[in-house]
C-alpha positions, -999 to +999 in steps of 0.1 A: +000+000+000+015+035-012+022+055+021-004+087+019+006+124+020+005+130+059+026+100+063+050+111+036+056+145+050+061+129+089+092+107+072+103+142+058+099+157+089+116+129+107+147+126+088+154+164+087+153+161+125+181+141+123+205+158+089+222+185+091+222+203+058+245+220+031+227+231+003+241+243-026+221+263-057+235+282-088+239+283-126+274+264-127+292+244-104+268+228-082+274+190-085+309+194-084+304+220-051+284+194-035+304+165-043+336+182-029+313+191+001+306+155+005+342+141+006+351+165+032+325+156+054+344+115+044+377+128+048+363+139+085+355+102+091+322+100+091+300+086+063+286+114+036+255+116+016+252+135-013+219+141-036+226+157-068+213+160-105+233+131-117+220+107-089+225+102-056+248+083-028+245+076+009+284+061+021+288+050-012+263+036-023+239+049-051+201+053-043+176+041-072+145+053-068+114+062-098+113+094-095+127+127-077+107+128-046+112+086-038+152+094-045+147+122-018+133+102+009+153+071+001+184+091+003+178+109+037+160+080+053+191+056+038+219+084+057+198+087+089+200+045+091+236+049+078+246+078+109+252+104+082+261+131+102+257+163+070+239+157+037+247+180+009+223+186-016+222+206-049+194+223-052+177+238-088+159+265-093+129+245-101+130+231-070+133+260-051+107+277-073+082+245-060+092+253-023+118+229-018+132+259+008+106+260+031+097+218+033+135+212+041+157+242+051+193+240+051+216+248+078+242+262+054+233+277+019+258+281-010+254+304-038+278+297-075+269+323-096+240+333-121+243+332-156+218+331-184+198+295-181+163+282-171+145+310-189+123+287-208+113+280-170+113+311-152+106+335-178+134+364-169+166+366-153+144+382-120+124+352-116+155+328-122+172+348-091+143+351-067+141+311-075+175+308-058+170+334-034+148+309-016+171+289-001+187+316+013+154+330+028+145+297+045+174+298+066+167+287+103+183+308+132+223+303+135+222+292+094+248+305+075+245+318+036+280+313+017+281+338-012+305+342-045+318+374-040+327+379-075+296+378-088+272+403-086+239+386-079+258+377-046+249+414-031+210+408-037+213+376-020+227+389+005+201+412+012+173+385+021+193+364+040+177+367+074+187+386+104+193+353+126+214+339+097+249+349+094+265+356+060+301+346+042+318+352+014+342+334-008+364+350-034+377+387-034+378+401-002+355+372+015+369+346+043+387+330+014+398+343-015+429+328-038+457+349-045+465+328-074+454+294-094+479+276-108+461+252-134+483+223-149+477+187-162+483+172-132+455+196-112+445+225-097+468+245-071+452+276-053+475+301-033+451+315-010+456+352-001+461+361+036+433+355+066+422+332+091+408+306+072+431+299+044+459+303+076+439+272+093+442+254+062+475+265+055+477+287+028+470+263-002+448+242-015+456+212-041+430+197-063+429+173-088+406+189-105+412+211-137+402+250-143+398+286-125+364+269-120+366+247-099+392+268-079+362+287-069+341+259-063+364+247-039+366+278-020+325+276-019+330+243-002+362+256+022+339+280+036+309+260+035+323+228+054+343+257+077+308+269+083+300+236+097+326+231+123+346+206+101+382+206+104+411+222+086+423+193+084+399+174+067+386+201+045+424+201+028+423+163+029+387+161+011+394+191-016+427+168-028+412+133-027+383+147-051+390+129-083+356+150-102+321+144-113+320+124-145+312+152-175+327+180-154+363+189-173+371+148-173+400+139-187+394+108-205+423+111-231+463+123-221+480+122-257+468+142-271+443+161-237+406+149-244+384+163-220+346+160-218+329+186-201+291+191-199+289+233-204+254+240-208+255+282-205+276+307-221+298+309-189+303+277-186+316+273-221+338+302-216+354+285-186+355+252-200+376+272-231+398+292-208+407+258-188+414+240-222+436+268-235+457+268-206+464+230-205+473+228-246+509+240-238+528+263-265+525+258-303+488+233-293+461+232-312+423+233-296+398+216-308+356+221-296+328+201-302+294+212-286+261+207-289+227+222-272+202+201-262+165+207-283+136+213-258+160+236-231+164+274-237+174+281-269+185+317-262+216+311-250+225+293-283+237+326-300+256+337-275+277+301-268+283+298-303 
């Protein structure tokens, strides 16, 4: 017998009782956010669970489930059973528009950036942000926002974040900011300029990872996993055992580079470019093929061509 809509809403209620939560919402970066967010809280010793747009794990394992909602509940009732101490979940705009926010708040809310997307959805870039601003409004007292600095969506944010919620920012002039990013085939190395955090965590981070990109989506997860209480330590352990998400800047060929990178916006694209341009070493040649998919927006299609 299918459980009924009260009964639903009391497992809801029950497992967020027992989660703490790191949400993270955006145009770009999100999965990969999340995912670094999730081997931190592994490289902490305890068990993670992570729920994303490409699936979903709990210590491991993935969740199948029909549809969206069943892969919710399965994954927070599977990292309760499992002692999962912190889930982190991405969270779209779509899902935020449908009040995602207000049924399960988050302790700790990231913000990527905003870029042109979803419009065939939302209608207007306005809509698209007040979407996002959701989670951010939804905070519970003592929650803490986590906000790109560098991009400029990040100060409206910042203005509905709640009195009782506290607010951070990563990037220039925020609790961590990199100094310099050092992309090479092997990874990722970030140089983080002067403070408090980047002095707990020694002053570099090294990632596996390629691009400026995820440079900042580690620093989004720094601050986010500093945010809640977990350790210098295991914060620089997590960000350099992350070997990426599957379609993110993978490297699937080394002679000559072959990545595969799923760039869906204009910005993306352009960081996926950059990233590509500074791995192909002097005298190399670079070579794109993209595709957009048929039934998304198609206004961005000008502008990534």
């Amino acid at each position: 017998m299918k459980a009924g809509a009260p009964e639903l809403a009391a497992r809801f209620r029950a497992a967020h009782a027992r989660l703490r939560t790191v949400a993270v919402t955006g145009t770009n970066g999100k999965t990969t956010t999340v995912s670094l967010l999730a081997r931190i809280v592994e490289a902490s010793g305890a068990p993670a669970a992570r729920l994303t747009t490409v699936g979903a794990w709990v210590d491991g394992a993935k969740v199948e489930a029909p549809t969206a909602s069943a892969e919710f509940l399965a994954t927070v009732e599977a990292a309760v059973r499992r002692g999962v101490p912190i889930l982190a979940l991405e969270t779209t705009s779509k899902a935020l528009a449908g009040g995602l926010a207000r049924r399960w708040p988050a302790e700790v809310g990231v913000f990527t950036n905003l870029s042109r997307d979803h419009f065939d959805l939302h209608g207007s870039p306005e809509a698209y942000l007040a979407a996002k601003a959701q989670l951010f409004m939804a905070l519970p007292p003592g929650g803490v926002a986590v906000l790109n600095a560098a991009d400029a969506n990040a100060a409206l944010i910042a203005e509905v974040v709640p009195e009782h919620a506290e607010t951070r920012f990563f990037g220039p002039g925020g609790a961590l900011e990199a100094a310099r990013v050092e992309v090479a085939r092997e990874g990722t190395r970030i140089a983080l300029a002067p403070g408090p955090l980047a002095e707990r965590l020694g002053g570099a981070l090294q990632l596996r990872l390629h691009g400026a990109v995820h440079a900042e989506n580690a620093l989004a997860a720094a601050v986010a996993a500093d945010a809640l209480g977990l350790a210098p330590e295991a914060i620089v352990r997590g960000l350099a055992a992350f070997a990426g998400v599957p379609g993110r800047f993978e490297v699937v060929g080394r002679a000559p580079l072959v990545a595969v990178d799923y760039a869906h916006t204009p910005a993306a694209l352009e960081a996926t470019l950059e990233t590509a341009r500074a791995l192909r070493g002097e005298g190399g040649r670079l070579w794109l093929v993209f595709g957009c998919g048929g039934v998304r927006d198609r206004g961005k299609r000008a502008a990534m061509g």
